[in-house]
N, C-alpha and C positions, 0 to 999 in steps of 0.2 A: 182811737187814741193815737194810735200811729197817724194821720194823717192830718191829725189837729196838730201833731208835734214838725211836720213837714210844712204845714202854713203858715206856723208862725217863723220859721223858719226862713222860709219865703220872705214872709213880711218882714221880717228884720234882716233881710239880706246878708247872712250870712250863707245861704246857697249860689251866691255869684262869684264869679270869677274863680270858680274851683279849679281845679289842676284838670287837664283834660275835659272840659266844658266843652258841647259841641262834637267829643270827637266817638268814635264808635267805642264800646269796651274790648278790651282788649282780648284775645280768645288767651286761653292757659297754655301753657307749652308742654308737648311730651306727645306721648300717642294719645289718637282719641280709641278709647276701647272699643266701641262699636265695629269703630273701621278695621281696627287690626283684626278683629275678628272675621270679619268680611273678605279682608283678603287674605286669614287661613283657610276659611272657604274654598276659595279660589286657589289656592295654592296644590298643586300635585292633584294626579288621579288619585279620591277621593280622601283623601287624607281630608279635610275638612268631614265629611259623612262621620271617617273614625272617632273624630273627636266628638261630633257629638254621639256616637253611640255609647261611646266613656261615659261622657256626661249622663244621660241619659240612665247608665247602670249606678256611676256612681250617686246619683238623685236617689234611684231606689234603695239601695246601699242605705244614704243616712237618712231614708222615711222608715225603714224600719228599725232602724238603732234608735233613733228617735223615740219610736212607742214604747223603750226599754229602759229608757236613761230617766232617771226620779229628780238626779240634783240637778235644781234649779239654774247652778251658773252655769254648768256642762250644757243642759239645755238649748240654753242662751246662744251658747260658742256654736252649739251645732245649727240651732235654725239661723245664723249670721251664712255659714258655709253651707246650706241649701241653699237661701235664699239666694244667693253669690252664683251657685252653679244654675240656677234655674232662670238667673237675669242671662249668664253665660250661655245656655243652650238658647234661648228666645233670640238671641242674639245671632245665632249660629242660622238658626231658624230661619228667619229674615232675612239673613243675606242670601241663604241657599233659595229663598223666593223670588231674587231678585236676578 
């Protein structure tokens, strides 16, 4: 459906002469999370290990608050703030790989 709605599109040239046609997209501004994570890694004797061994405690921390908690929006909040730390520690992960 999407892509029957981009040809006709096409076809009736309303995708020409867009604003920025041609040119790269633009990257967003601010840190890239990955990177800055990278270079807390790198930052001090092992101050990066510290961090992720937090992380790593506090992961355990909310898998087992988790098997305790019934209401369903609490839930929610909590697997949003695992999932968060466990993109965080992979993160950590990788750069210490690298």
């Amino acid at each position: 459906m999407i892509e029957q709605q981009i040809r006709r599109s096409q076809m009736s040239g309303s995708l020409d002469k867009l604003d920025g046609a041609g040119k790269p997209i633009p990257r967003r501004s601010g840190t890239n999370f990955a990177q800055a994570a990278r270079m807390s890694v790198m930052d001090g004797a092992g101050g990066g290990v510290q961090q992720e061994l937090s992380l790593r405690r506090e992961i355990s921390d909310l898998e087992e608050k988790l098997k305790t908690i019934t209401d369903s929006d609490k839930r929610v909040a909590m697997r949003k703030d695992l999932m968060d730390k466990r993109l965080r520690l992979s993160v950590h992960e990788e750069a210490r790989r690298k």
